[in-house]
C-alpha positions in Angstrom: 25.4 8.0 -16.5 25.4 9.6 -13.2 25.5 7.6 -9.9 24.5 8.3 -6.4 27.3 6.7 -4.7 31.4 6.1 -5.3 32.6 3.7 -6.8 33.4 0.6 -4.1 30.6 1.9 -1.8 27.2 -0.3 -1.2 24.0 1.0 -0.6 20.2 0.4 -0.8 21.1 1.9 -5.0 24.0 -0.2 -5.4 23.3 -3.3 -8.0 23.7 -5.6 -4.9 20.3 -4.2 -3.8 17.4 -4.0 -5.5 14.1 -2.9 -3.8 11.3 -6.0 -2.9 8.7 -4.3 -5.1 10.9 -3.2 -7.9 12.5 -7.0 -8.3 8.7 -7.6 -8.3 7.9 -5.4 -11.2 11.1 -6.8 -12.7 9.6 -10.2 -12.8 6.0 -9.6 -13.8 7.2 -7.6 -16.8 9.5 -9.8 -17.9 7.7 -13.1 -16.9 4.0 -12.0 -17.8 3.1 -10.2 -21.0 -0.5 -9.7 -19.8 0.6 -7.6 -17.3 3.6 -5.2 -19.3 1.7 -5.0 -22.4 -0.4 -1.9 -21.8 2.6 -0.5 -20.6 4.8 -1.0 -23.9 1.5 -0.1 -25.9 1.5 3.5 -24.2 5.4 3.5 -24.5 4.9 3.2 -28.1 2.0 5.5 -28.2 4.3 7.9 -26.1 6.9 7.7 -29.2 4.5 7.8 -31.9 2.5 11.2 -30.8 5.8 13.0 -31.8 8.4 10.9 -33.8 10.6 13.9 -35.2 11.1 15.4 -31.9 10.9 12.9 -29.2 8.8 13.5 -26.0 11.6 13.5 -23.2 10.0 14.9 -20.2 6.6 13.8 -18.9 4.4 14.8 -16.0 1.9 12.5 -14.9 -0.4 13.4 -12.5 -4.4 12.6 -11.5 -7.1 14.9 -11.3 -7.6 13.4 -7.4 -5.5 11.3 -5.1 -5.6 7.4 -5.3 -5.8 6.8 -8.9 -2.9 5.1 -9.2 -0.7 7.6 -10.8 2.5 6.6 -9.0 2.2 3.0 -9.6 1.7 3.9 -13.7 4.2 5.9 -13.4 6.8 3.3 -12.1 5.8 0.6 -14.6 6.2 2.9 -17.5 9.9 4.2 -16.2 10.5 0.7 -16.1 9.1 -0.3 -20.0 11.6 2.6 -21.3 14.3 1.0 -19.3 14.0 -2.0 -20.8 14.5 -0.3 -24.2 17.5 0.6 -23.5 17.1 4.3 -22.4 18.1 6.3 -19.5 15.6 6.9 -17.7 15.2 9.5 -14.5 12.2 9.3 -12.4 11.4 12.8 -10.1 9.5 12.7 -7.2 7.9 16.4 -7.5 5.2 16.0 -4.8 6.9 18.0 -2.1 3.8 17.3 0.2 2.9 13.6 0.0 5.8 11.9 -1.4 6.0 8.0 -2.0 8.6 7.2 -4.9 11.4 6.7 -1.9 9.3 4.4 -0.2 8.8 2.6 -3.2 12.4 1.8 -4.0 13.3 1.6 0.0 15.7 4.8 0.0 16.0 7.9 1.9 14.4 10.9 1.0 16.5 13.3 1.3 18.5 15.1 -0.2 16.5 15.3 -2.7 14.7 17.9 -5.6 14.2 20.1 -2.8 17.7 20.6 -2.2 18.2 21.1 -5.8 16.1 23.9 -5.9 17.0 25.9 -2.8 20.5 25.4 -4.9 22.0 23.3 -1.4 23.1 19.7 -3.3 23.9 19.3 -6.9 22.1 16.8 -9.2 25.1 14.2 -8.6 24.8 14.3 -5.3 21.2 13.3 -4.8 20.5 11.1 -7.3 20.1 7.1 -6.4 21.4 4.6 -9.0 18.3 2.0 -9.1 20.1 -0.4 -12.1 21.9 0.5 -15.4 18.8 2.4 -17.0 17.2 3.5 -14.1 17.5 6.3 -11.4 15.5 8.4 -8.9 15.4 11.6 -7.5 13.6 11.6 -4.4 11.2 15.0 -3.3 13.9 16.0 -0.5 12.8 17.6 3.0 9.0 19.0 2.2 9.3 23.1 2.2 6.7 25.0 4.3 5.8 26.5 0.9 5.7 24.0 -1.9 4.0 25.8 -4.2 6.8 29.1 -4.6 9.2 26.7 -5.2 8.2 24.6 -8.1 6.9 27.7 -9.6 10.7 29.1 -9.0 13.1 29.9 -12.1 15.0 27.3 -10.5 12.9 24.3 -11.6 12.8 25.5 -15.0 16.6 25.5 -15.1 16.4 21.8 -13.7 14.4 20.7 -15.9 16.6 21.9 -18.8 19.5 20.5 -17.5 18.3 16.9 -16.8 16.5 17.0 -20.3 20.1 17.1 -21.3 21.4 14.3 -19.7 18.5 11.5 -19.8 16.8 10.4 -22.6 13.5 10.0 -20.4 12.3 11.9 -17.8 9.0 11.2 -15.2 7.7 13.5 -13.1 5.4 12.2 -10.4 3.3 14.8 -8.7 0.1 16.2 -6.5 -3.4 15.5 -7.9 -4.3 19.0 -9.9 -7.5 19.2 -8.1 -5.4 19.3 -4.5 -3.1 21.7 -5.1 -1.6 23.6 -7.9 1.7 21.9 -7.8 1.0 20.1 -11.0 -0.2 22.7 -13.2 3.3 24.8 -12.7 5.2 22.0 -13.5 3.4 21.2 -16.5 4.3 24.7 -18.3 8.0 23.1 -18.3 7.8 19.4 -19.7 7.0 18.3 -22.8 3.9 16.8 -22.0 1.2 15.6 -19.2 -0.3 11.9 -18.7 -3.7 11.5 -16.9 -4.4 8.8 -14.9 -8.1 8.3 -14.1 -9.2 5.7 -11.9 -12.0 4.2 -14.0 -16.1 3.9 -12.6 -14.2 5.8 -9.3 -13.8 9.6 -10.7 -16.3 11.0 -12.7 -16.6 12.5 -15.9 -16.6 15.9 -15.1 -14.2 15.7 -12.2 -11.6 14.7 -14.8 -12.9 18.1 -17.8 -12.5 20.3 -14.6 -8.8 19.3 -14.3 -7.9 18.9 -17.6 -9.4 22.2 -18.3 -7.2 23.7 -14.8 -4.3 22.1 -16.7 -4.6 23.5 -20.0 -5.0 27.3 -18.9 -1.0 27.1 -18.6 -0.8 25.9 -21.8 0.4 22.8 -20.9 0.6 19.4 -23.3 -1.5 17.2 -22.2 -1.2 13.8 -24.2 -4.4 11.8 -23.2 -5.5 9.7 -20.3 -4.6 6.5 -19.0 -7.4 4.5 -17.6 -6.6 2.7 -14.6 -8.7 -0.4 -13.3 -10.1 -0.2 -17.1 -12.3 -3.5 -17.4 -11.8 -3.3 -21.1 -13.7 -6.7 -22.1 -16.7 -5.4 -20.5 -16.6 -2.3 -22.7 -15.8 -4.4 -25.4 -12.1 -3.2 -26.3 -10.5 -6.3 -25.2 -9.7 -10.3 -25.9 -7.6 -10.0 -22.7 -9.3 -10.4 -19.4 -6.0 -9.0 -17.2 -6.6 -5.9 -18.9 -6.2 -3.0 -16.4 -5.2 -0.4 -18.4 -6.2 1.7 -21.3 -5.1 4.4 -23.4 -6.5 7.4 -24.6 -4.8 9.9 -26.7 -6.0 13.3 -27.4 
C-alpha cells in the first residue's frame, strides 16, 4: 500500500487522525444499517454488472452542481473499504474541489502535479486508514480542461488501475464544463447522481446523451433524496437513495 508520509511522522493522514466527518461516516455505517444499506446494495450492484472482469475505475459525476455527487461518492469509497479493498479516491475537479476539505488535508500537491509530471503518485497521496487513500485535485491550472484531456491522465489512470483494486473519480457536473466527459473515455465506467424532484428529466437525457458521445460507460443513476416509500419501492422510511442500472 502506498503512504503519504514516512514512517514515524504524524499528520492529518496518520491513523492518530482521522477527519470529524469521516469518523462520522465511520459510525453511521457501522452503527446504522438504514443509513449504509443503499450503499452496499450499489456496491453489490457495482460487482454484479461485470463479474468476470471487475469494474476498477469509476467516475461519478452529476449532470449539475449540488446533487450530492461527492457525498455518494465518499460513502461508496467507504462500503468497498470495508470489504477489504484498496480503495483510492481522486479528486478530478480542478476548478471547484472539496474532497480535501472533506477529510481536513491540504490540497496540494495533488493530481495536478501528477500531470504536469512535477510530484510522483507517492508523494501526494494521503493515507486516510488501512483501505483508504486520497488524492487531492492539486493547485487549479488556468486551463483545466487541456489537462485532463492530456496523454498524461490516461497514463495515470493506467498506473493506479494497477495498484488499487478500486478507484473513484469525483468530478465537474457535465453540464458545467466538459471535464467529465474526457475523463470518462478512460475509466471503466460512469455513476450518475441525480438529485431527485430537484433536476429534471430532460436535464439528466441531455447529459447522459453529452456523456455517451465519447463512448463512455455509463452504469445507471443513483437517485439522491429518493423518497422511495412514496413511490412505492420501499418498507424503509430512511431511504435516501436508489439505484438504477442501465
Amino acid at each position: 500500500m502506498l503512504r503519504s508520509s514516512e514512517k514515524g511522522e504524524k499528520s492529518k493522514t496518520s491513523p492518530e487522525y482521522l477527519p470529524k466527518k469521516y469518523q462520522e461516516l465511520i459510525e453511521y455505517h457501522s452503527q446504522k444499517p438504514y443509513f449504509s444499506e443503499p450503499y452496499r446494495t450499489l456496491r453489490t450492484n457495482l460487482h454484479l454488472l461485470n463479474s468476470h472482469n471487475p469494474l476498477k475505475t469509476l467516475l461519478v459525476t452529476s449532470s449539475e452542481p449540488a446533487e450530492g455527487k461527492t457525498t455518494i461518492l465518499v460513502n461508496l469509497a467507504i462500503s468497498f473499504s470495508e470489504e477489504g479493498k484498496s480503495v483510492l479516491i481522486i479528486d478530478s475537479d480542478l476548478r471547484k474541489p472539496k474532497i480535501h476539505k472533506f477529510f481536513e488535508i491540504e490540497s496540494y500537491p495533488g493530481l495536478t502535479e501528477i500531470l504536469l509530471g512535477s510530484k510522483k503518485l507517492e508523494e501526494v497521496i494521503k493515507n486516510i486508514n488501512t483501505n483508504l487513500n486520497v488524492i487531492p485535485s492539486g493547485f487549479l491550472p488556468k486551463d483545466p480542461l487541456m489537462l485532463i484531456g492530456s496523454p498524461a491522465t490516461k497514463n495515470f489512470i493506467n498506473d493506479v488501475k494497477s495498484k488499487f483494486d478500486i478507484v473513484l473519480f469525483d468530478s465537474p457536473p457535465v453540464l458545467s464544463v466538459n471535464d467529465a466527459v474526457l475523463i470518462s473515455k478512460f475509466v471503466d465506467g460512469v455513476i450518475f447522481v441525480l438529485n431527485s424532484g430537484f433536476v429534471k428529466e430532460a436535464i439528466v437525457k441531455k447529459a447522459k446523451a453529452r456523456i455517451e458521445k465519447f463512448k463512455a460507460n455509463v452504469l445507471g443513476i443513483v437517485m439522491n433524496r429518493f423518497d422511495a416509500k412514496r413511490h412505492g419501492y420501499s418498507y424503509n422510511p430512511y431511504d435516501r437513495y436508489y439505484y438504477i442500472s442501465r
